[in-house]
Residue frames as qw, qx, qy, qz and C-alpha x, y, z in Angstrom:
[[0.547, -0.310, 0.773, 0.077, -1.08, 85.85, -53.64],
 [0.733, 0.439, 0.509, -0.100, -3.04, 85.00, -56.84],
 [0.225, 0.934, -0.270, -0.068, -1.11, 87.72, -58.66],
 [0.214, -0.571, 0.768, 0.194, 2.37, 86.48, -57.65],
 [0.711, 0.211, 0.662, 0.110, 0.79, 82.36, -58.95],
 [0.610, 0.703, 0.329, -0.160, -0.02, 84.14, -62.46],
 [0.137, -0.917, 0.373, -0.016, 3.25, 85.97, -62.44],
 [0.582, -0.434, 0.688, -0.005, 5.05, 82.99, -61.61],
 [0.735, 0.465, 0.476, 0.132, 3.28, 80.25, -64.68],
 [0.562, 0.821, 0.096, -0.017, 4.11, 83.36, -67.07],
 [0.048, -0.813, 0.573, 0.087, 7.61, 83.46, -66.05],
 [0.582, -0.068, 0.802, 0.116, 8.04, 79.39, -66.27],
 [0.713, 0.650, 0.261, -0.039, 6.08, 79.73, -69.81],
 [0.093, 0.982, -0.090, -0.139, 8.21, 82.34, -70.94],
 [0.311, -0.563, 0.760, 0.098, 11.66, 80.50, -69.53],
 [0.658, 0.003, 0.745, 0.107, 10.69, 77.16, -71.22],
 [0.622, 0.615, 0.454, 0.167, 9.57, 78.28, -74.93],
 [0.258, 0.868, -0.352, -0.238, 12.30, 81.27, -75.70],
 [0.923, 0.056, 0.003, 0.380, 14.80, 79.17, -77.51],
 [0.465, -0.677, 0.297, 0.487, 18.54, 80.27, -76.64],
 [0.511, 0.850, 0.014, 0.123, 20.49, 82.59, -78.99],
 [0.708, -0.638, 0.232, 0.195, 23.33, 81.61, -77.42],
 [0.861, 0.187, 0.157, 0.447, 25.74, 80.52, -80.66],
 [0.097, -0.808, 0.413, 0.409, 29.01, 82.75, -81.37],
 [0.724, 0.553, 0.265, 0.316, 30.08, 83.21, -84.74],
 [0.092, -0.857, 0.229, 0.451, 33.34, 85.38, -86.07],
 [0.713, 0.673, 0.044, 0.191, 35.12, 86.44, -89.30],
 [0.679, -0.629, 0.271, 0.265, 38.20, 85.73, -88.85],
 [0.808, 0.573, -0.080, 0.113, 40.69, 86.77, -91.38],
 [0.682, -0.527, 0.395, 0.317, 44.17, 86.26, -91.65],
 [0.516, 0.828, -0.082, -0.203, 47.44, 86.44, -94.07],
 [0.877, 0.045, 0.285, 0.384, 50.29, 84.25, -95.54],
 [0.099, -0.700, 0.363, 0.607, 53.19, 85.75, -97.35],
 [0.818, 0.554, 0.132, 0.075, 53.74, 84.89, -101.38],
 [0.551, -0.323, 0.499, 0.586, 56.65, 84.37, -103.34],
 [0.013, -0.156, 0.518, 0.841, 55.84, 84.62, -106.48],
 [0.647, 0.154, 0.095, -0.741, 52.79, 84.04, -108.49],
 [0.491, 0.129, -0.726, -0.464, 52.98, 80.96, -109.77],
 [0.633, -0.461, -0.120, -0.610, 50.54, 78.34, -108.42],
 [0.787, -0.150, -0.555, 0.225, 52.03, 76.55, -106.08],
 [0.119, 0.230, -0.177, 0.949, 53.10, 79.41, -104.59],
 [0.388, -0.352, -0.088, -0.847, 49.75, 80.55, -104.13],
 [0.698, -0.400, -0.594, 0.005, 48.57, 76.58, -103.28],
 [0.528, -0.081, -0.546, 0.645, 51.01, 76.78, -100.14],
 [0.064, 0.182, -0.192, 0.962, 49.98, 80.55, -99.14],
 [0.629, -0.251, -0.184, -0.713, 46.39, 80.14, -99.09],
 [0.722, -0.065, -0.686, 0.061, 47.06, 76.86, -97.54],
 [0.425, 0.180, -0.403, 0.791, 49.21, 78.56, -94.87],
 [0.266, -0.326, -0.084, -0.903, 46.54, 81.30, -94.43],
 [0.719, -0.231, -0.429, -0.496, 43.50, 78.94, -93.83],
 [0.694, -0.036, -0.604, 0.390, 45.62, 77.10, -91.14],
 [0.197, 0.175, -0.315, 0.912, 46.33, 80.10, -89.43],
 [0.338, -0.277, 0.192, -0.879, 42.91, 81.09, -89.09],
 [0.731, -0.066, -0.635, -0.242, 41.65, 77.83, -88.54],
 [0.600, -0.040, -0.547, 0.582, 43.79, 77.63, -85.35],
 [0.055, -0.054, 0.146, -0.986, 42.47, 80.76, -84.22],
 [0.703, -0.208, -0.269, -0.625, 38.70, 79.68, -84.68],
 [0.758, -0.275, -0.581, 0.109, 39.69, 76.33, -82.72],
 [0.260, 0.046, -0.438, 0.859, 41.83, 78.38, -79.72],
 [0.414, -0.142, 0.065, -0.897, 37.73, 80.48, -79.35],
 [0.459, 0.282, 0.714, -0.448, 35.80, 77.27, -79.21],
 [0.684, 0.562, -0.014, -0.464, 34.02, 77.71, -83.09],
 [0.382, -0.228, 0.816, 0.370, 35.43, 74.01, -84.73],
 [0.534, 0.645, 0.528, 0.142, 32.73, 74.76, -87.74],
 [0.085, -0.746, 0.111, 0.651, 34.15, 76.56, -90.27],
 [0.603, 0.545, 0.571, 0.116, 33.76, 77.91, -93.39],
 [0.502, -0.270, 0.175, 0.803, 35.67, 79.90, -96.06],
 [0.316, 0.834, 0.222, -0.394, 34.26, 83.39, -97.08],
 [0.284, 0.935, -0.201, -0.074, 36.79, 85.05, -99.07],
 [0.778, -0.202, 0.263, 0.534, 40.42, 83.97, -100.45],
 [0.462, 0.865, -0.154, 0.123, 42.72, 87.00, -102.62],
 [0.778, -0.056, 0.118, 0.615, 45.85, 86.98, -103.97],
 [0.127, -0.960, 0.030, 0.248, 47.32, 90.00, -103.25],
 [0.395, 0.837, -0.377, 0.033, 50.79, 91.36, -104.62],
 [0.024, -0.572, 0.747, -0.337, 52.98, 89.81, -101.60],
 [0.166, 0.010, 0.903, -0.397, 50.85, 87.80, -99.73],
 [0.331, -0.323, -0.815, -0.348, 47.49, 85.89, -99.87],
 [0.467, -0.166, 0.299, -0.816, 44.13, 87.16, -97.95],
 [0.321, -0.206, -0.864, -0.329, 41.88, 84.92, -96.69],
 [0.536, -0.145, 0.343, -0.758, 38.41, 85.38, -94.38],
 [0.321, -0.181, -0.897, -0.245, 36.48, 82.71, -92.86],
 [0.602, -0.409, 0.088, -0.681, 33.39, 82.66, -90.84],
 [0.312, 0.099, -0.915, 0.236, 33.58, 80.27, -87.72],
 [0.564, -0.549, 0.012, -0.617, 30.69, 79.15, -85.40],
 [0.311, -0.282, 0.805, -0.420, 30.04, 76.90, -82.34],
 [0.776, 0.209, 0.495, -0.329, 27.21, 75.02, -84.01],
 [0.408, -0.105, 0.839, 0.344, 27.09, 73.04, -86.75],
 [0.334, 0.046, -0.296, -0.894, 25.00, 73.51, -90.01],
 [0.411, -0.348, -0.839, -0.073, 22.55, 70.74, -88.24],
 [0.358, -0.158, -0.663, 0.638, 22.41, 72.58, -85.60],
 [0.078, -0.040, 0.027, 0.996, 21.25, 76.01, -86.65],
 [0.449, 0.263, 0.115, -0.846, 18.06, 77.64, -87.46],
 [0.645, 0.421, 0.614, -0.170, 17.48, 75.20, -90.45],
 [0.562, 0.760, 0.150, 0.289, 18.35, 77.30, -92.95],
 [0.744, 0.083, 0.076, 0.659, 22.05, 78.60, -93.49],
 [0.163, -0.862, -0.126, 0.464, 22.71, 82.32, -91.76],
 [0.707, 0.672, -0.081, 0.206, 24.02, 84.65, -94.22],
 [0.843, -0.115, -0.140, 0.506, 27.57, 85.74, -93.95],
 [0.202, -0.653, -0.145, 0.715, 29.14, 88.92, -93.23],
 [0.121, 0.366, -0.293, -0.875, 28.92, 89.84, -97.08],
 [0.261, -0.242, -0.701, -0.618, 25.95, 88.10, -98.36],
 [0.136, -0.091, 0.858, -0.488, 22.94, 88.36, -97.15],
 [0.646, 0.140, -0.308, -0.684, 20.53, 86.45, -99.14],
 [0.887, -0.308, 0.289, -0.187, 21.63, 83.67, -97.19],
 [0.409, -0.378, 0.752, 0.353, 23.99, 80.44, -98.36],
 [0.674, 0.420, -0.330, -0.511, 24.07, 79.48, -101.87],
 [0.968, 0.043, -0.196, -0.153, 24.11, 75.41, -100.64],
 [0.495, 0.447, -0.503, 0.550, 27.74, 75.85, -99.36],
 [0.729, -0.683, -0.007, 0.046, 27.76, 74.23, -95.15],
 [0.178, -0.759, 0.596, -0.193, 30.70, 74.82, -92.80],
 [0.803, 0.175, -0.563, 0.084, 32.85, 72.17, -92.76],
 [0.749, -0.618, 0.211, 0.112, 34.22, 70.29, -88.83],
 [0.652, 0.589, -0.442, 0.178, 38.09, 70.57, -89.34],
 [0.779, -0.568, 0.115, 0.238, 40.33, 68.65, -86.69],
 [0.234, 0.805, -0.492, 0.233, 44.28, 69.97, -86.66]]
């Protein structure tokens, strides 16, 4: 019976000090056609793009978000963002890296965007 008490405390210890690793993050990229090159053009496409995946990060639940990557391609515009469920208060403290850096953030937080 003393066994199961000891057993028991180390499972309550255990359950109360792991902190939850619970957040979901995705890179979420997405594309816009182009007309031509000139910049407006491009404004509008990238504009277009960022929307798109923006909607797509809100539709999962992840309203922090933050833009990795934007090219201008021949036709169309590329863009990648990384989306989470927390906020950059929220997190470790210090800014996770992203799917292509990983020395961490270079001072650059996810931004809350409401559509």
């Amino acid at each position: 019976m003393r066994c199961f008490k000891w057993l028991f405390f180390v499972v309550v210890l255990v359950a109360a000090t792991a902190s939850p690793a619970a957040a979901k993050v995705a890179a979420i990229q997405t594309t816009a056609p182009l007309q031509d090159h000139a910049e407006q053009s491009v404004k509008t496409a990238i504009l277009e793009a960022v929307q798109a995946a923006v909607t797509g990060a809100m539709a999962m639940g992840l309203p922090w978000v933050q833009i990795n990557k934007a090219l201008v391609l021949e036709n169309a515009v590329a863009v990648q963002i990384v989306a989470t469920d927390t906020g950059p208060d929220q997190g470790a403290g210090e800014e996770a890296p992203g799917p292509d850096d990983e020395s961490g953030g270079e001072g650059n937080q996810p931004s809350k965007t409401e559509l």
